[in-house]
GUKOL-10496 format. One line per 5 residues: for each residue x, y, z of C-alpha. Coordinates in Angstrom, 1 decimal. Layout:
BEGIN
X/Y/Z | ...
***
This chain:
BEGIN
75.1/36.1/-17.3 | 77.6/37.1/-19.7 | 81.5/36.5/-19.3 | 82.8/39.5/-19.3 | 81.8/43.3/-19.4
82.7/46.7/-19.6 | 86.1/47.8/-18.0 | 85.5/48.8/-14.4 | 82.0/47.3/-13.8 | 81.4/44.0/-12.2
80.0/41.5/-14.2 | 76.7/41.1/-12.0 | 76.7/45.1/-12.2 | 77.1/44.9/-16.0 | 74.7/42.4/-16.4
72.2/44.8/-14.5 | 72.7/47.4/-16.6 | 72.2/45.4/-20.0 | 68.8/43.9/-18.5 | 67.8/47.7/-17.8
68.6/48.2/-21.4 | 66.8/45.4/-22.6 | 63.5/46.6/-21.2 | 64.2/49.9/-22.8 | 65.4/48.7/-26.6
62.0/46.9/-26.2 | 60.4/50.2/-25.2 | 62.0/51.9/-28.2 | 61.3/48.9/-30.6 | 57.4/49.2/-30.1
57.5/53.1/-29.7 | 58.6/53.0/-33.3 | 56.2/51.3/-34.5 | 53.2/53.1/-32.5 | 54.3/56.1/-33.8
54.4/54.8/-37.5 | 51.1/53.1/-37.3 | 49.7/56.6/-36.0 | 51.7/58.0/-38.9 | 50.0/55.7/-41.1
46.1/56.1/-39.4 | 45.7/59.5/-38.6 | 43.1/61.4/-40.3 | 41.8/65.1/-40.7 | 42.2/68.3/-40.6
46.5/69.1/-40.0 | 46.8/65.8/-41.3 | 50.0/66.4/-43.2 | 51.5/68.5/-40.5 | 51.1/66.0/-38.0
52.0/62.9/-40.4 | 55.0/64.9/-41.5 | 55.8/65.4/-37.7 | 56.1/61.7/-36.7 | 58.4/60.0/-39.2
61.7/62.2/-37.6 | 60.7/60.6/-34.3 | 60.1/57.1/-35.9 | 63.8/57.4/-37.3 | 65.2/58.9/-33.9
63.4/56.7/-31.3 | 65.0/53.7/-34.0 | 68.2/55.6/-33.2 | 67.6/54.8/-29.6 | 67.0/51.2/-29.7
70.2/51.1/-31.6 | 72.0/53.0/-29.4 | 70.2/50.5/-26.2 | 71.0/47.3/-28.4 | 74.3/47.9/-29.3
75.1/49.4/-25.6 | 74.1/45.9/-24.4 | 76.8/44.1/-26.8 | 79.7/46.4/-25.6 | 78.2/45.1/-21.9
78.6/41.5/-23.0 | 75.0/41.0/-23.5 | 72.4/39.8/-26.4 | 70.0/42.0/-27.6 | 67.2/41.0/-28.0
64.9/43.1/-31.1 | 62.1/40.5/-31.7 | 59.1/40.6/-31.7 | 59.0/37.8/-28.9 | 61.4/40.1/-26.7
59.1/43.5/-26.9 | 56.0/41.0/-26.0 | 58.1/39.3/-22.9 | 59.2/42.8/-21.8 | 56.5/44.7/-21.8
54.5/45.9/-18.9 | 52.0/48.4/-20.9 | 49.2/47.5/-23.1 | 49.4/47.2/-26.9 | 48.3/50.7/-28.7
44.6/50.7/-29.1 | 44.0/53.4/-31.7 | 43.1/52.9/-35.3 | 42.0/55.0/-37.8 | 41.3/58.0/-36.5
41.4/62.1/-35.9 | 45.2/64.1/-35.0 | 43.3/65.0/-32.1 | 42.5/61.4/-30.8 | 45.7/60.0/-32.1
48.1/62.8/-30.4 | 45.4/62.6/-27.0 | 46.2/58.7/-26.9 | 50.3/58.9/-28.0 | 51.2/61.7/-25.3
49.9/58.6/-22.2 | 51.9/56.5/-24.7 | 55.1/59.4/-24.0 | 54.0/59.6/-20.5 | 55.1/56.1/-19.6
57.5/55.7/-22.5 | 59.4/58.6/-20.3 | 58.2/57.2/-16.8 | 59.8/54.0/-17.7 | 63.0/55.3/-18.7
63.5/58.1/-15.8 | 63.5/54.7/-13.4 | 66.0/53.0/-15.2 | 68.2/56.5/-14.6 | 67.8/56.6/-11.4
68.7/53.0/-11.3 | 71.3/52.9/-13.5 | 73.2/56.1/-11.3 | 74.2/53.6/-8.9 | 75.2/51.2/-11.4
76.9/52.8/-14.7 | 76.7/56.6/-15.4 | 77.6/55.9/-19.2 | 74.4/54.4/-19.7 | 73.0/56.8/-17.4
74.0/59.2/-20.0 | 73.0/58.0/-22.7 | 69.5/57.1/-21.3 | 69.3/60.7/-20.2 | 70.3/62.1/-23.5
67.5/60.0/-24.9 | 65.0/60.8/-22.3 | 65.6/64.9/-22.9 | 64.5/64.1/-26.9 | 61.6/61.9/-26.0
60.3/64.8/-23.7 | 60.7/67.3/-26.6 | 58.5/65.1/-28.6 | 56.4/64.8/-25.7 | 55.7/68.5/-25.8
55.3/68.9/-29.6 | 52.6/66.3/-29.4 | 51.3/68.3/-26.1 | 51.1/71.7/-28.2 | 48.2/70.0/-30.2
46.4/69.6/-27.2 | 46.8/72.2/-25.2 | 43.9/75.0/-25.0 | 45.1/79.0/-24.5 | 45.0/78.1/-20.4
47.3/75.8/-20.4 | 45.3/72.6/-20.2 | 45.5/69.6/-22.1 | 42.0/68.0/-24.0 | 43.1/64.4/-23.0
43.5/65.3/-18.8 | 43.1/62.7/-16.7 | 42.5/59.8/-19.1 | 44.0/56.8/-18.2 | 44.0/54.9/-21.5
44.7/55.9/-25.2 | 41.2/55.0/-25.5 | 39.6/57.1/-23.0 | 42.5/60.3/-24.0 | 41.4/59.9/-28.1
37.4/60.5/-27.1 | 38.3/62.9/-24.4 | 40.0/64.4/-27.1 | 37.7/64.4/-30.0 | 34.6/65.6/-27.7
36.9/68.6/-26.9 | 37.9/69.7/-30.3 | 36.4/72.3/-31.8 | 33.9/71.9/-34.8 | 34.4/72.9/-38.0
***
């Protein structure tokens, strides 16, 4: 537990709130890097519109874990940015997608934005009882990620409204959902 904190919060308050943002700057620290190793695999037709579309949130979602880490310093924590640290923290499974179409890559990231976001909205929730500062700037971060969400969304919606990757639970089962879906060329 650190020794000191922010003005006005408890230490066991602050320390709360720096754990919370742990698990998120770990969040953010492998959502970088999914998105550049889909940025670096995906294949196809709209290739270059879709490679183009991921490196601004590669350099914003790095924004975030910046924003989380150094957030956690002014709380009197230790960030943790390891690799180590995103392997201890995380509750999801590694991205399983490798070379492949837009279409399977975008089906398999939007679950990836789905609990990326779900993730995050608990720690709001939490963190309104504990430091609306963070709250803030969690929320802030959680209104871009959900703009992402739906520019990735847009590839996969069909003219009524339905998305090619519904009800797949893993990137897996959302890239060939997706790929059996698309329309040949």
């Amino acid at each position: 537990m650190p020794e000191f904190t922010l003005p006005g919060l408890s230490e066991k308050n602050g320390a709360e709130v720096a754990e919370l943002l742990q698990k998120l700057l770990s969040t953010y620290n492998d959502l970088h890097l999914t998105l550049k190793h889909v940025h670096w695999n995906v294949v196809g037709p709209n290739f270059i519109g879709v490679h183009e579309m991921i490196d601004p949130q590669v350099e914003l979602v790095r924004g975030y874990a910046d924003d989380a880490a150094e957030r956690i310093a002014a709380l009197g924590g230790s960030p943790q940015g390891t690799p180590g640290a995103i392997i201890n923290d995380r509750t999801w499974d590694d991205y399983s997608v490798g070379r492949d179409t837009v279409q399977a890559h975008l089906a398999a990231l939007d679950l990836v934005y789905t609990g990326v976001i779900e993730d995050a909205r608990k720690a709001i929730d939490r963190l309104d009882d504990l430091d609306l500062v963070s709250q803030d700037l969690v929320i802030g971060q959680v209104g871009e990620l959900e703009k992402f969400q739906w520019f990735v969304r847009a590839h996969l919606e069909n003219s009524g409204g339905q998305l090619v990757n519904a009800g797949a639970t893993s990137e897996k089962g959302a890239a060939k959902a997706a790929k059996k879906k698309a329309p040949v060329k």
